[in-house]
C-alpha positions, 0 to 999 in steps of 0.5 A: 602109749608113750614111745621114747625112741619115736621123734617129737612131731612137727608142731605146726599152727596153719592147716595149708602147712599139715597138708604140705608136710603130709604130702610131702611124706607120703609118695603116690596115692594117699591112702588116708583113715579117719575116725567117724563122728566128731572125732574127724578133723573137719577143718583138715580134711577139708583143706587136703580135700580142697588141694588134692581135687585140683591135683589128678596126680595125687589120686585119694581114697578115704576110709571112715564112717559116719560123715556128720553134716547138719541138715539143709532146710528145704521150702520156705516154711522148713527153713523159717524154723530150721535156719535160726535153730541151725545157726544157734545149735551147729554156729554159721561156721560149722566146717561141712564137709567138702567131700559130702557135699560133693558126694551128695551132687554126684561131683567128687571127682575121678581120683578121689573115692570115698568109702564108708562102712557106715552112714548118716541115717539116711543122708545118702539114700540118694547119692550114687557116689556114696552107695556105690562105695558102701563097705557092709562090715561088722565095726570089730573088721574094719581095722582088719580091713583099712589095714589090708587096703594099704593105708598109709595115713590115720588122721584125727581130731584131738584134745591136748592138756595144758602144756600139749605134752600130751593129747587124748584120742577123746572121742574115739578111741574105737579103731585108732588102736587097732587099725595100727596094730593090724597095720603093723601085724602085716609087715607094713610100715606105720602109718603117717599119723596127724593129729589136729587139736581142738580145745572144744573137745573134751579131754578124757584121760583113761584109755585115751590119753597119749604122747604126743609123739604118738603123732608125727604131725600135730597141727593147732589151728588158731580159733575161732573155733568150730562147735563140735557137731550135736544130735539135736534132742527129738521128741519121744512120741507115745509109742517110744515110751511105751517100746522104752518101758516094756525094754526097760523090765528086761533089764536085772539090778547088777547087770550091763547095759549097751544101748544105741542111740535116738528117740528109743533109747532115749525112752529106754533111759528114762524109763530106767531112771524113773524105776530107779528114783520113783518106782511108784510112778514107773509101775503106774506106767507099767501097769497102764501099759500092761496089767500083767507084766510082772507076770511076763515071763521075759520079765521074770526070767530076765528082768524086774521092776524094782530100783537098782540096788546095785547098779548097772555097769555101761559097756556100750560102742558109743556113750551118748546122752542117755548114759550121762542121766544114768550116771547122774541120777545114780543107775550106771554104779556098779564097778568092774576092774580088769582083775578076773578072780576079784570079779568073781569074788565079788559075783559069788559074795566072797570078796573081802573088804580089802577087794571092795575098796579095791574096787571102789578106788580103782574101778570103773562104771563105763566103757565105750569106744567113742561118744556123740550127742548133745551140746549138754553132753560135751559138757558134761564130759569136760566138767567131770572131776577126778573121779568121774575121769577115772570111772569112764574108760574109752577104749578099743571097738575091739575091746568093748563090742566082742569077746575074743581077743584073749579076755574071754574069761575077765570079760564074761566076769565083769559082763554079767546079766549082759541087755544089749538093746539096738534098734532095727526098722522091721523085722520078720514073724520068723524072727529075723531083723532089718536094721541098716538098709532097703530091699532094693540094696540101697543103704540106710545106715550101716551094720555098725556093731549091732551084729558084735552085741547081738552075737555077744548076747549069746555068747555071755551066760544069762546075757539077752540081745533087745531088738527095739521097734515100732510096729507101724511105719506111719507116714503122712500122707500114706497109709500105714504100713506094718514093720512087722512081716512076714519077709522081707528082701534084706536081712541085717540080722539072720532068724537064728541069732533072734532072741528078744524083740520089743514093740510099743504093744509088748515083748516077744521072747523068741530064743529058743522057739520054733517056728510056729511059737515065732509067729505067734509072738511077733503077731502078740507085739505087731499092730492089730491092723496088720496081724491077720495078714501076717497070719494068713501068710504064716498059714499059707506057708505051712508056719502055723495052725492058725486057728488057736492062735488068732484065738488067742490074740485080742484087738488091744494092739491100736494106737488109740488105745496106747494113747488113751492109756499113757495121756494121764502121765503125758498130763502129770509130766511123768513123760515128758516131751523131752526126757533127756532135755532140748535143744529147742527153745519153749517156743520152737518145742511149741513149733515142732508139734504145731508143724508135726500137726500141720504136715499130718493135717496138709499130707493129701489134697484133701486133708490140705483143703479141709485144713486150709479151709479151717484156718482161715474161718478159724475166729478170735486173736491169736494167745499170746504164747501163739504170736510169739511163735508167730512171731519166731517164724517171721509170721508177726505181720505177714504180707501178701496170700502166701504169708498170710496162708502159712501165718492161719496155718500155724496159728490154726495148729497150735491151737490145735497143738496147745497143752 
């Protein structure tokens, strides 16, 4: 990425002076591109935010995804847990973003838009600003698309080496790239690039490193500095390890892995760790799940329950927390280099001992086009040595969620035995997934590349697309509702590209099957409360016999049943509350299942009597584990009926919470 003819930027220190000369070098509307997730410069942005919306005569569109905002706490009781875990995991500084904020007031005003291809997890289910300008793209089109939109500034948070000759795109590297070359591919000038440096971000040199003079604007605002925003650590419930482990025998020694991110793949991770590094204990958790699973034939045509002889090599969009345990613990080995006949030598066994040292030496065992996840994480990534820095890769969206581009051929080599497992809120007995919105046209999240991995799985020989979900959505204080169905009216993923979907009762194996054979493995993976409805429907709609089918399905499919057989491992710490580890205190983690308690417990009239009413006859004193939780949530010595209603709350449920 080195340029000689390109000028030294202009080096400046105060971010109101970037905005000045940014201004100063771009005539008429701003047309700017920002990276998503931490790589975008908050500080930045906010200050062009703050001196564009006074100025109607500068109108500004922004171009980016994944607007990161930590959460707001709501009522009395939300806010005594949150508000100390907040200030200790995001800092009292965290700059939130100015235009979010506005977005979720309605209030941007007339001549700035904001469009995004890709949402916080349902932060802007109800701003209208933000739905209104929702851009449904697959990642691999969006620097198709920025480019054709006239931008006419790229800005980007980055890390500088020691003497700032040099800066690393760091977490993303995903469309910087290619948004200028599809840029430049039209005709039109490069775009203004500004660069604002900061020292929390980890440097990472391979695929990431640049000039300096790739930037034409570097600002170095002084410290204190921002931590970078962290996903905070959730708790994997009964049913994500189950969904975890029955992925996790999907995946063939020697293969590739892509994964997303959050409780499943979380679950998925440590599955895959323990079939590595204690298979004994990893088969007992198969087997409580499923007597027959090394029967499956899922399993046996793609899949296994042994260790990792070779490894896994990590070719994934975003490399989050699990891949940093599955690098550690020895799972994520095995190398690939950008050479095709090597590759193939080293796939048929006739590689020689010159090929393999090759590979040792210059290999690599992770790519990804951006990363995100926990304060752990980051610095993970900052302490990696030499050899860990030449084994991770970031590189282009282009380059790591598709195939064409000119590398078919390397990358089928090198992609082998390809698991691509993305996650989707419900999907169809007919095979079809919804991932990313709602019915009514309202979005969640985004595409993302869920779409590039699923057409990728079967576009790369012997490669399988995993669609992870659980099979009840389960909300206190409503009743229970099936993720599988029969229809639904918006599709994320079409019923011809389905291949494997996986629930906490089991695999569904649909390439390849017809209709009939659809509906049946789905119904074989959905919860036993909802499966005769959605074979009624298939038999109405001419989709199935029904009759040898429902024969064939048994009652086992019920939550309490996925208890009872996973509690002995929950009891031995085979599974873990916290797998990849937490952000939250012993006390706030004893907190977070007492409040889960709680709001199951209060979620109607009448569970919110019974449970009140339990509380305060409950009798004996408080352990003293239970007043220091007390105590964390300012409850020590309540004060007045509101205080000392919540204070028997708590205590009442983490009794009933107590390990």
């Amino acid at each position: 990425m080195t340029d000689d003819r390109r000028p030294a930027p202009l080096r400046l220190d105060a971010l109101d002076g970037a905005v000045d000369a940014l201004l100063a070098r771009i005539d008429g509307p701003l047309r700017i591109a920002a990276p998503l997730g931490i790589g975008k410069p908050h500080r930045l942005l906010n200050a062009l935010y703050a001196r564009i919306a006074q100025d109607p005569s500068r109108p500004a569109h922004l171009y980016t995804a994944l607007s990161l905002d930590p959460p707001t706490p709501s009522g009395d009781l939300q806010r005594r847990f949150l508000a100390p875990f907040l200030s200790r995991h995001f800092g009292d500084d965290f700059p939130r973003l100015a235009y979010v904020e506005a977005q979720k007031r309605e209030a941007l005003p007339a001549h700035i838009e904001i469009e995004e291809f890709y949402m916080q997890s349902g932060a802007m289910l109800g701003s209208r600003e933000a739905q209104r300008h929702y851009n449904s793209l697959n990642y691999t089109h969006v620097a198709r698309v920025v480019a054709e939109r006239g931008i006419n500034c790229i800005v980007q948070k980055v890390a500088a080496n020691a003497d700032g000759s040099q800066l690393s795109l760091s977490s993303n590297t995903d469309l910087t790239f290619d948004a200028i070359d599809a840029v430049l591919a039209r005709g039109a000038p490069r775009p203004l690039l500004v660069a604002e440096i900061d020292p929390e971000l980890p440097w990472l040199e391979n695929g990431a490193a640049v000039e300096a003079n790739f930037f034409d604007i570097v600002v170095a605002p002084p410290g204190p500095y921002p931590k970078l925003f962290a996903l905070p650590r959730h708790p994997v419930a009964d049913a994500e390890y189950a969904i975890g482990f029955y992925a996790s025998a999907l995946v063939r020694d020697g293969g590739t892995l892509q994964i997303g991110i959050g409780a499943l793949a979380d679950a998925l991770c440590h599955a895959l760790v323990l079939r590595h590094t204690d298979n004994a204990a990893y088969r007992r958790v198969m087997l409580a799940l499923d007597p027959e699973i090394e029967r499956h034939p899922a399993v046996i045509a793609s899949g296994g329950l042994d260790p990792f002889e070779i490894g896994l090599y990590g070719c994934s969009e975003m490399i989050n927390e699990g891949f940093r345990k599955l690098v550690q613990t020895g799972v994520l080995r095995r190398k690939i280099v950008d050479d095709e006949a090597l590759m193939r030598r080293i796939a048929d066994g006739s590689a020689s001992d010159a090929d393999r040292e090759r590979l040792e030496r210059e290999g690599e065992f992770l790519h990804g086009a951006f990363y995100l996840g926990s304060h752990e994480f980051y610095d993970w990534l900052r302490g990696l040595d030499a050899a860990g820095q030449r084994a991770i890769g970031m590189r282009r969206v282009s380059e790591v969620n598709e195939l064409y581009g000119g590398r078919e051929m390397l990358e089928k080599a090198q992609r082998r035995d390809a698991r691509f497992f993305n996650t989707c809120m419900m999907a169809t007995a007919l095979g079809a997934a919804v991932s990313d919105g709602l019915a009514d046209g309202r979005v969640v999240s985004g595409v993302g590349g869920q779409y590039n991995f699923v057409a990728m799985a079967h576009a790369l020989p012997n490669a399988r697309s995993v669609l992870m979900l659980r099979s009840v959505r389960d909300e206190p204080g409503r009743p229970a509702v099936s993720s599988i169905l029969w229809n639904y009216g918006h599709t994320t993923i079409p019923r011809h590209l389905r291949d494997i979907y996986v629930s906490e009762y089991g695999i569904a194996d649909l390439h390849g099957a017809c209709d009939e054979d659809c509906v049946a493995r789905m119904a074989g993976i959905a919860d036993a409360r909802f499966r005769h409805a959605l074979l009624s429907e298939a038999n109405l709609r001419g989709k199935l016999y029904a009759a040898p089918v429902m024969l064939r399905l048994d009652d086992r499919n019920r939550p309490e049943r996925l208890r009872d057989a996973l509690a002995p491992f929950r009891a031995d710490g085979t599974l873990p509350d916290y797998p990849l580890g937490s952000d939250f205190t012993p006390v706030e983690q004893r907190l977070v299942k007492a409040l889960g308690w709680l709001k199951a417990n209060t979620a109607t009239r009448a569970t919110k009597l019974k449970t009140i009413a339990r509380a305060f006859t409950a009798s004996g004193a408080p352990s003293a584990a239970d007043a220091e939780a007390l105590q964390r949530m300012g409850y020590a010595s309540p004060s007045g009926l509101g205080e000392t209603l919540y204070a028997k709350l708590i205590a009442l449920a983490l009794r009933k919470t107590r390990g």
